[in-house]
N, C-alpha and C positions, 0 to 999 in steps of 0.2 A: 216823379220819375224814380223808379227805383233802380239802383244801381247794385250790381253784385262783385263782387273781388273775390279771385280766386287767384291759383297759382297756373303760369302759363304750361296750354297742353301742345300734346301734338295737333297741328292742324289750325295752331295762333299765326303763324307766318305771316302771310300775306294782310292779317289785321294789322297787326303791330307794324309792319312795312309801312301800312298808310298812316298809322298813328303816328310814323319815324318821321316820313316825309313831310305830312305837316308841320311837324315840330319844325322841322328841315326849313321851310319855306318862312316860317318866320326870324328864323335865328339868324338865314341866311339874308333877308331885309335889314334885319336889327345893326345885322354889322357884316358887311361882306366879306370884312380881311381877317375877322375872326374867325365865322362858320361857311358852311358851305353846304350845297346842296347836296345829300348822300345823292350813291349813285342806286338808281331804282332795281337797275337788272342784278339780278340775286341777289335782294335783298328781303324776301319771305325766306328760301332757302338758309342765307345766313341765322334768322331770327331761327329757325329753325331747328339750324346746328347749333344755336348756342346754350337751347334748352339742353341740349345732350353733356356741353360740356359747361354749363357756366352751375344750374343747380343742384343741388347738396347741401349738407349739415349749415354751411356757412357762406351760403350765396342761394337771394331766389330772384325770378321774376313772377310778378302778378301784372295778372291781367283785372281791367274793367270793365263789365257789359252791360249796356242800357237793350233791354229786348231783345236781349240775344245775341246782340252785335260786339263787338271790344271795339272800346271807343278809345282807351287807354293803356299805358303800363308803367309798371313802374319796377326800378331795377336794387336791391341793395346787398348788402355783404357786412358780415363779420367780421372785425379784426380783433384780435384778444391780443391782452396788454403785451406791453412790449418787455423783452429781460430786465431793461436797464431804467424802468420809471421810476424809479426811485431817485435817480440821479438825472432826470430829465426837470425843465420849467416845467411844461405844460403837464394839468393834473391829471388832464384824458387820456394821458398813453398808458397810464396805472388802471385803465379800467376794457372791460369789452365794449366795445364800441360798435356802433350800426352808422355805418356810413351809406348813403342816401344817392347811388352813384346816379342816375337819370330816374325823370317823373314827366310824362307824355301825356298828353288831352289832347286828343282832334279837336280844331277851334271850334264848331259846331255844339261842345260837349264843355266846354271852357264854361266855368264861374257856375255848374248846375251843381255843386259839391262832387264832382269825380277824384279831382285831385286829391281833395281831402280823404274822400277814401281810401283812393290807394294808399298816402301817408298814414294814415291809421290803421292798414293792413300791415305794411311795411313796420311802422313799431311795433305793434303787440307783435308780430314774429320775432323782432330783434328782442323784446322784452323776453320771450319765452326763452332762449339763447342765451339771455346775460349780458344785454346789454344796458348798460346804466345811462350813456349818452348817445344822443344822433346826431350824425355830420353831415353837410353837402356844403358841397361847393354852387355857384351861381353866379350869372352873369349881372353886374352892379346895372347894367344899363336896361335889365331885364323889368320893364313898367308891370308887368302880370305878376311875374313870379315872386317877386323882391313884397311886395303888400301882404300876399298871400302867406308865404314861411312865417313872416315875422309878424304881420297884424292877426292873422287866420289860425297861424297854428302856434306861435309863441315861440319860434325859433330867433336868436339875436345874433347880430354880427359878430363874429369874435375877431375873424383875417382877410386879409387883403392879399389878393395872390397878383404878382408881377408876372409880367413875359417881359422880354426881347428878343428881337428874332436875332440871331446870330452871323 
């Protein structure tokens, strides 16, 4: 299967909308009070407007396509170090960073290496940028994703993120 990653164009919309919604449909099984089902009507449109305003120097999205199709995407952004790392604990705010905001596979396209593509499109951009480390955040109860970062690509748990609802 060959897979290709590029950076999302005009006329990704309505892929990425069903790439969204499958994500959607499982996230929203996994845990109902966490996720929820996007809403489907204008949502190519949205994907649409976000190319116009999300990419640039320090934010892309890429697409993946098995035959032509985008099966995939995946979303990430630069943040460069912060004034005050020096006087900060953590050693990653002293550096540029690639934070790893969303990574989507239609389940159809799941476990054929797409994810990993797009991960590996996603750093070598961040790397090209300066970025020294990569972030994401994930769902602890996520059975696919949780194997995959940490046995597949070498990514390790660093934090534990809380909620309460208010």
């Amino acid at each position: 299967m060959q897979i290709t990653v590029r950076p999302q164009e005009r006329g990704d919309g309505t892929a990425l909308a069903r790439a969204w919604l499958d994500a959607g449909r499982y996230y929203a099984a996994l845990d109902p009070q966490t996720f929820q089902m996007p809403a489907s009507d204008g949502l190519a449109e949205f994907f649409e407007g976000a190319l116009t305003a999300g990419n640039g120097a320090d934010a892309i999205t890429v697409v993946a396509e098995v035959g032509g199709r985008v099966v995939g995407a995946g979303l990430a952004r630069i943040e460069r170090p912060v004034a005050g790392a020096p006087f900060q604990m953590q050693r990653h705010l002293g550096h540029s960073r690639l934070v790893v905001d969303v990574v989507v596979v239609e389940e159809a396209y799941r476990r054929r290496g797409v994810g990993a593509r797009l991960m590996s499109a996603l750093e070598e951009w961040g790397r090209r940028r300066g970025a020294t480390v990569a972030l994401l955040d994930n769902y602890p109860e996520n059975a696919l994703a949780l194997p995959f970062f940490e046995e597949g690509l070498g990514y390790r748990r660093q934090a534990v993120r809380l909620t309460k609802a208010l």
